[in-house]
N, C-alpha and C positions, 0 to 999 in steps of 0.2 A: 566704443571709444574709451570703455576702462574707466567711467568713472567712477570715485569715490566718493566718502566724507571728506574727505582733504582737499582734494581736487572743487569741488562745489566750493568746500570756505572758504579758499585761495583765488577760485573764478580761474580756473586753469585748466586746458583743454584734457592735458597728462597730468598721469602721475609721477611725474619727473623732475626734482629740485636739482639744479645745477649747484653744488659745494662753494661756498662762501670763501674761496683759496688766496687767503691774505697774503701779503708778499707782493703784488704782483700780477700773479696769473688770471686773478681773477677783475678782467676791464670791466667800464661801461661796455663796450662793444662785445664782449663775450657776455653779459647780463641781456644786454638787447636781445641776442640772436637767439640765447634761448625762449627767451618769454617769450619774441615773436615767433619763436618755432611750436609754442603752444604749453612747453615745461613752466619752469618758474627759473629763471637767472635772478642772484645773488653777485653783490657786492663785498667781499672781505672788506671792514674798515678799519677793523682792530688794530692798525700802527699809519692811520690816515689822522691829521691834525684836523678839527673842525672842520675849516677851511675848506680841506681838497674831500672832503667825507659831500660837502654841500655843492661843490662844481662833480664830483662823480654822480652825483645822483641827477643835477642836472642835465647831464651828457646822456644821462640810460632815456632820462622822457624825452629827451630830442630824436631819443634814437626807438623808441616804443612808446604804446599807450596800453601796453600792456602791464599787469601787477607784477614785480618785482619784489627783493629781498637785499634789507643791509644788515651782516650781521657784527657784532662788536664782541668783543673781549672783555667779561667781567674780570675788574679790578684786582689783583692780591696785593698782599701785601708781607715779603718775604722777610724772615731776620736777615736783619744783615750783619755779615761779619767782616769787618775792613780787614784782615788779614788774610782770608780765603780771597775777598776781592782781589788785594794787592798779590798776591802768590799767583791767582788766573790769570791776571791782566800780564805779567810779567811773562808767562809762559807764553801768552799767545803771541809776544814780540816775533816768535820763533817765523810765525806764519805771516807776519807783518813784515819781517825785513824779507823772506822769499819773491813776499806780492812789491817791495818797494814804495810801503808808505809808511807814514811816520809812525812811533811809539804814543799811546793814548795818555795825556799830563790829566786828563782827569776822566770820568766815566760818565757820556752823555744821558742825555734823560733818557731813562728807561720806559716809560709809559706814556700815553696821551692821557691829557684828562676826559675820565669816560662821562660825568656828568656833561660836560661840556656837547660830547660826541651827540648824548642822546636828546641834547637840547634841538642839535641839528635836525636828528630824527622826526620829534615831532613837531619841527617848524615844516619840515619837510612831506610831512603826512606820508611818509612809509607805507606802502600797502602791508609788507608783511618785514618785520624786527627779528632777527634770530639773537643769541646769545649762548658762547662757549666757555668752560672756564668756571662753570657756577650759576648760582642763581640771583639778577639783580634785584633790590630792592622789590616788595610788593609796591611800594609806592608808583616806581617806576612801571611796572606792569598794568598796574591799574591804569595811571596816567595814557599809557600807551593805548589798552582797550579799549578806554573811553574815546580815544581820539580815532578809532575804527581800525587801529590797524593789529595785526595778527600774529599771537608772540610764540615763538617757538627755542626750546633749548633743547641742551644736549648733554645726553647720556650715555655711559659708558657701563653702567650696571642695571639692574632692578634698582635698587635702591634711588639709586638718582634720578632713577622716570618719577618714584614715587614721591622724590622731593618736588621737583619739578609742578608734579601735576597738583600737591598740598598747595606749592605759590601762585598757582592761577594762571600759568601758561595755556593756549591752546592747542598743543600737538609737540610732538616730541622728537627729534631726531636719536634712534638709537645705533651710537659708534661702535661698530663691531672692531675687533683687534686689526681687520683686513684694512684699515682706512688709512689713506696716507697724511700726512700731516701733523698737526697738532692733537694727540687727545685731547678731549674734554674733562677727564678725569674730575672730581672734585670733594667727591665722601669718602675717600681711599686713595690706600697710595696705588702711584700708577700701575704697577707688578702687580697687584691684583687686583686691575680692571680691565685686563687682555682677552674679555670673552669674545670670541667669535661671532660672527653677524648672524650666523643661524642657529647659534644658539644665544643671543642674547634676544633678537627680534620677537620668535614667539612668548617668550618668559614676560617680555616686557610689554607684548600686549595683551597676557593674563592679568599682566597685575596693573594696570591702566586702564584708565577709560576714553581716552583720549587717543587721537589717532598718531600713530608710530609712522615714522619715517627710517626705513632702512639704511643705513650706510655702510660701506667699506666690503672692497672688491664686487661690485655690482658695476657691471662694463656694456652691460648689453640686454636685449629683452630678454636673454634665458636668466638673468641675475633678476631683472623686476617680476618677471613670473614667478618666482622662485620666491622672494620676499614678499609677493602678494599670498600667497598661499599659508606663508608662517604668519601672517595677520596683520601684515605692513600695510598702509593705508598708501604709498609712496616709497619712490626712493629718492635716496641721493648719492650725487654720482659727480665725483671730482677727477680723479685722474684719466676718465674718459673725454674729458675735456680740454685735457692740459696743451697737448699739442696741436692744438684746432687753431687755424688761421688767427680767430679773435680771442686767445691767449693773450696774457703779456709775460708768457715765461719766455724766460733767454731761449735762444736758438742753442746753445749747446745743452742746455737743460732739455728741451724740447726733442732733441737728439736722444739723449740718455734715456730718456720715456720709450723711445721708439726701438730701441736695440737693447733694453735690460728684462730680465728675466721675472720672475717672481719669486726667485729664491735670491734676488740682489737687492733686498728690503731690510732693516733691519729698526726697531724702535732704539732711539738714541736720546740723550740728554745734551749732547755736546752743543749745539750749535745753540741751544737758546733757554738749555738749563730745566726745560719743560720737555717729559718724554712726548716725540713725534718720530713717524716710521719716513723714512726714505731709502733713496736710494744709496749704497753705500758707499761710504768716498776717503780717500786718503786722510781726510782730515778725519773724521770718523775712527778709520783704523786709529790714527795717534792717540787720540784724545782715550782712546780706552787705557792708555797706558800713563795717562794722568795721575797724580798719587796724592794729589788733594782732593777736597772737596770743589764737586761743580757748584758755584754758585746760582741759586734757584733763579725763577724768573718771574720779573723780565729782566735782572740783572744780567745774567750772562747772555741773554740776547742781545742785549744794548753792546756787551762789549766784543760781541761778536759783527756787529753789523757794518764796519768797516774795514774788515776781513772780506765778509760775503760783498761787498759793494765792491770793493777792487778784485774782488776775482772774478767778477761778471764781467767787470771791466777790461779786465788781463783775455778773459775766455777761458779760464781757468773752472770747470764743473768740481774738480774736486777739494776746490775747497767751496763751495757754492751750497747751499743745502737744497741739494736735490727732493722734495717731499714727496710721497708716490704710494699709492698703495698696491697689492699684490696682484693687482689685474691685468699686471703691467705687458704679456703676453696679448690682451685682447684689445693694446690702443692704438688708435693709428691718427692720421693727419685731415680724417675728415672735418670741416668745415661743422661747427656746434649745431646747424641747423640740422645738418644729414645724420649728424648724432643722435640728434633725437627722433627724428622719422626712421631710420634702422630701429633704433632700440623699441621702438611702438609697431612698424610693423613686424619685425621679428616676435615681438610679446604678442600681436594677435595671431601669429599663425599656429604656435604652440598653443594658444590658449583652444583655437579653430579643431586640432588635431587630438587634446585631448575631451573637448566635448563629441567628437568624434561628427566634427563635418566639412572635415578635409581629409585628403588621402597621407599616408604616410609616406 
């Protein structure tokens, strides 16, 4: 059955964390199907108001009684420059009178309050808390452990597992450059935290004691064998998910999953100001030809978000921020539960054949 340490802390049948895929893609009913499929399904909350952070959670235990994950977005706090503002916002009119909405008279809140979020948390008693983005408070981690539930961040170097496991997390997600979405980046600039999943995996379970959680481009059991072996305790696995029935990604995004390649990825700052790899899209090509400064985030996310909402709207993918990581040849439209029983029996047949008690 593959168990581990991870697997035992969590009380989870696999080794398999479904990606916390803020935006959207990641429902109640795609958290349910995992857990109940025996993984661990994750909640994205990091741009959810209190509020819908405490009826999501509610929807996953009507929908399991299984351990689950909410994970949140530690806070920054970026200079701001009102001239790079006003110079972004005026350029993105361009993409605003295409799509047919109005020009932005001021720039909406860029962030939820995260104290607020993680108040939800532990009203909520979270079986397990992730955080991307940084390291919150020890306060808050304490607070959290004591209350039983199980805190895990994210890493994009050695260095950052080693921050991480100083603050008193219990286990680590390490983001190889293959992952789609949002990096985690936070002790360095992003361009040099593009290590690869199989080489950042083992590095960072030399220099930890804590168990590592693999990410980025892991599609299948040859990807979890593969990061069990480099000393992954787990993986996690988002764009294997993405166009699974219990998604909430758009159907033309869910599309784009299904017919793009692995070399139609690219890490970008455009859409929210914070390097994430997706897929690559018209607005994308433009924006490289920008000749200001992108304003960091969550500023230029916030003023991007009524772009990307009318273009979902319109059915418009390309200006959408498709997020995706490189695996994207190995995803298909199965149902999150058969995702995860492929991924497990495929991982015990290769494990079968190299202990050498199946036939090749």
């Amino acid at each position: 059955m593959l168990k581990t340490t991870l697997t035992r802390m969590l009380k989870i049948d696999y080794p398999i964390l479904q990606a916390p895929m803020a935006g959207g893609p990641a429902t109640p009913a795609l958290a349910a199907a995992v857990s109940n499929a025996g993984g661990l399904g994750s909640l994205g909350a990091g741009y959810l108001t209190p509020e819908q952070i405490r009826s999501a959670i509610r929807e996953v235990r009507e929908r399991t009684d299984r351990p689950f994950g909410v994970n949140l977005f530690v806070p920054e706090q970026p200079q701001e420059d009102a001239e790079a503002i006003a110079r972004m916002n005026a350029y993105l009119d361009r993409f605003r009178e295409e799509l047919g909405i109005a020009q932005l008279s001021e720039i909406p809140q860029a962030a939820e309050n995260f104290e607020e979020q993680v108040k939800v948390l532990l009203e909520q008693s979270v079986p397990v808390v992730s955080f991307t983005f940084g390291i919150p408070s020890q306060a808050i981690i304490h607070v959290l452990r004591q209350r039983g539930t199980t805190v895990i961040g994210t890493a994009t170097t050695v260095q950052e597992a080693e921050l991480l496991e100083a603050a008193g997390v219990d286990a680590i997600v390490a983001q190889g450059s293959e992952a789609g979405g949002h990096r985690g980046t936070f002790a360095s600039g992003a361009s040099d935290a593009l290590i690869g999943t199989m080489a950042l995996v083992p590095q960072a379970a030399d220099h930890v004691r804590l168990p590592v959680i693999a990410s980025g481009g892991i599609m299948d059991g040859r990807g979890l064998v593969a990061a069990l072996a480099l000393g992954a305790s787990a993986v996690q696995m988002g764009t294997a998910f993405l166009a699974s029935p219990e998604s909430g990604a758009h159907a033309a995004y869910k599309h784009k999953i299904l017919v793009s390649r692995e070399d139609t990825t690219q890490v970008t700052t455009a859409y929210s100001g914070k390097a994430a790899r997706g897929i690559r899209t018209e607005f994308m090509r433009d924006m490289q030809g920008y000749p200001g400064t992108i304003p960091a985030y969550p500023l230029q996310n916030a003023m991007t978000r009524d772009i990307r909402q009318a273009a979902a709207k319109a059915n418009k993918p390309e200006y959408m921020s498709l997020w995706a990581g490189q695996g994207l040849r190995l995803a298909g439209e199965a149902a999150a539960a058969d995702v995860v029983r492929r991924t497990m029996e495929q991982a015990e047949r290769l494990l079968g054949r190299m202990a050498g008690t199946l036939p090749d």
